[in-house]
N, C-alpha and C positions, 0 to 999 in steps of 0.2 A: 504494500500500500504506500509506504514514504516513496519505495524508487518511483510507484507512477506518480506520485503529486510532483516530485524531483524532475521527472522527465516534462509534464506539464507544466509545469513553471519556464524550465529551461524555453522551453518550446513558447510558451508565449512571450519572453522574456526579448528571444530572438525573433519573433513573424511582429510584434506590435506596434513596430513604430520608427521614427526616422533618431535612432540612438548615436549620439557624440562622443561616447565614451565608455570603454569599461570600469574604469577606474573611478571612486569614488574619493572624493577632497575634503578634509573636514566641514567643510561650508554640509556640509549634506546631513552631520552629524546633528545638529539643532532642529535638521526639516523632517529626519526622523525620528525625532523626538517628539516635537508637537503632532506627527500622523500618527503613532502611537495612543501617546495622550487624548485627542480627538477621539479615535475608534476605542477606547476603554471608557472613555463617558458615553460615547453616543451608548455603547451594549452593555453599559454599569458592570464592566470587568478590572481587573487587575492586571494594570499596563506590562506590569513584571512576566504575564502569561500569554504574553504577544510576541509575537517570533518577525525579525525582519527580512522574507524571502529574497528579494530582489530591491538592488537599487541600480540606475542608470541613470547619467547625465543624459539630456535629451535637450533636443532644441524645440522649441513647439513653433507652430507657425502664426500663431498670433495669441493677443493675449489671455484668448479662454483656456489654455494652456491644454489643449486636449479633450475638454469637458466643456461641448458648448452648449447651450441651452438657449428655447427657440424664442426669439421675439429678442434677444440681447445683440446688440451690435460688438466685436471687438474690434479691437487697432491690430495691423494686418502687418504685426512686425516681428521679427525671431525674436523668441523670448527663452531665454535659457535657462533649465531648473532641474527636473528629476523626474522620474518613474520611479515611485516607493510602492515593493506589494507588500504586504503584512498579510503575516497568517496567525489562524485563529480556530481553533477548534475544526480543523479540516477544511475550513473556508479561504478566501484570498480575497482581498479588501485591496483596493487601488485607489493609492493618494497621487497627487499630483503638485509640483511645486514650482515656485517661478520668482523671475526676482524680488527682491526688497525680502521673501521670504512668508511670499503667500505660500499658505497648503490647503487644497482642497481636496476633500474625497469625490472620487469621480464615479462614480455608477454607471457601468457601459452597457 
């Protein structure tokens, strides 16, 4: 069961998107902190039983960073941030982040 969540992860980690990096910079280390934080109050859990599957530098193509929502206009400019998956009781929760050090969970 872990190797196929492993192999699933991997596999969406690589098909989902226009990724900048494998490497992760401290700057990332705060942005997944507060996606953590976020997803253990949204499901009234214990942050400490949140696991951090995948992070990727990402460039988005404008500022909805990924998650855009209908009737909302964005500014149509590279915005540079993250793909954070958190996992959770066999689930996988996807945050999204961008500069100045927005994080938003993204529901796809």
């Amino acid at each position: 069961m872990i190797g196929i969540i492993g192999l699933l992860l991997v596999g969406y980690a690589f098909f989902s998107g226009s990724l900048s990096s494998d490497s992760i910079s401290g700057s990332a280390e705060p942005l997944m902190k507060r996606a953590k934080e976020d997803l253990a109050n949204c499901k009234g859990i214990d942050k400490e039983k949140i696991a951090v599957a995948v992070v990727r530098a990402v460039n988005w193509p404008d500022t909805s960073l990924g998650c855009t929502e209908p009737g909302m206009v964005y500014a149509r400019v590279i915005t540079r941030g993250y793909r954070i998956l958190l996992s959770y009781d066999g689930k996988i929760y996807e945050y999204h982040s961008g500069q100045g050090g927005r994080v938003i969970y993204c529901q796809q």
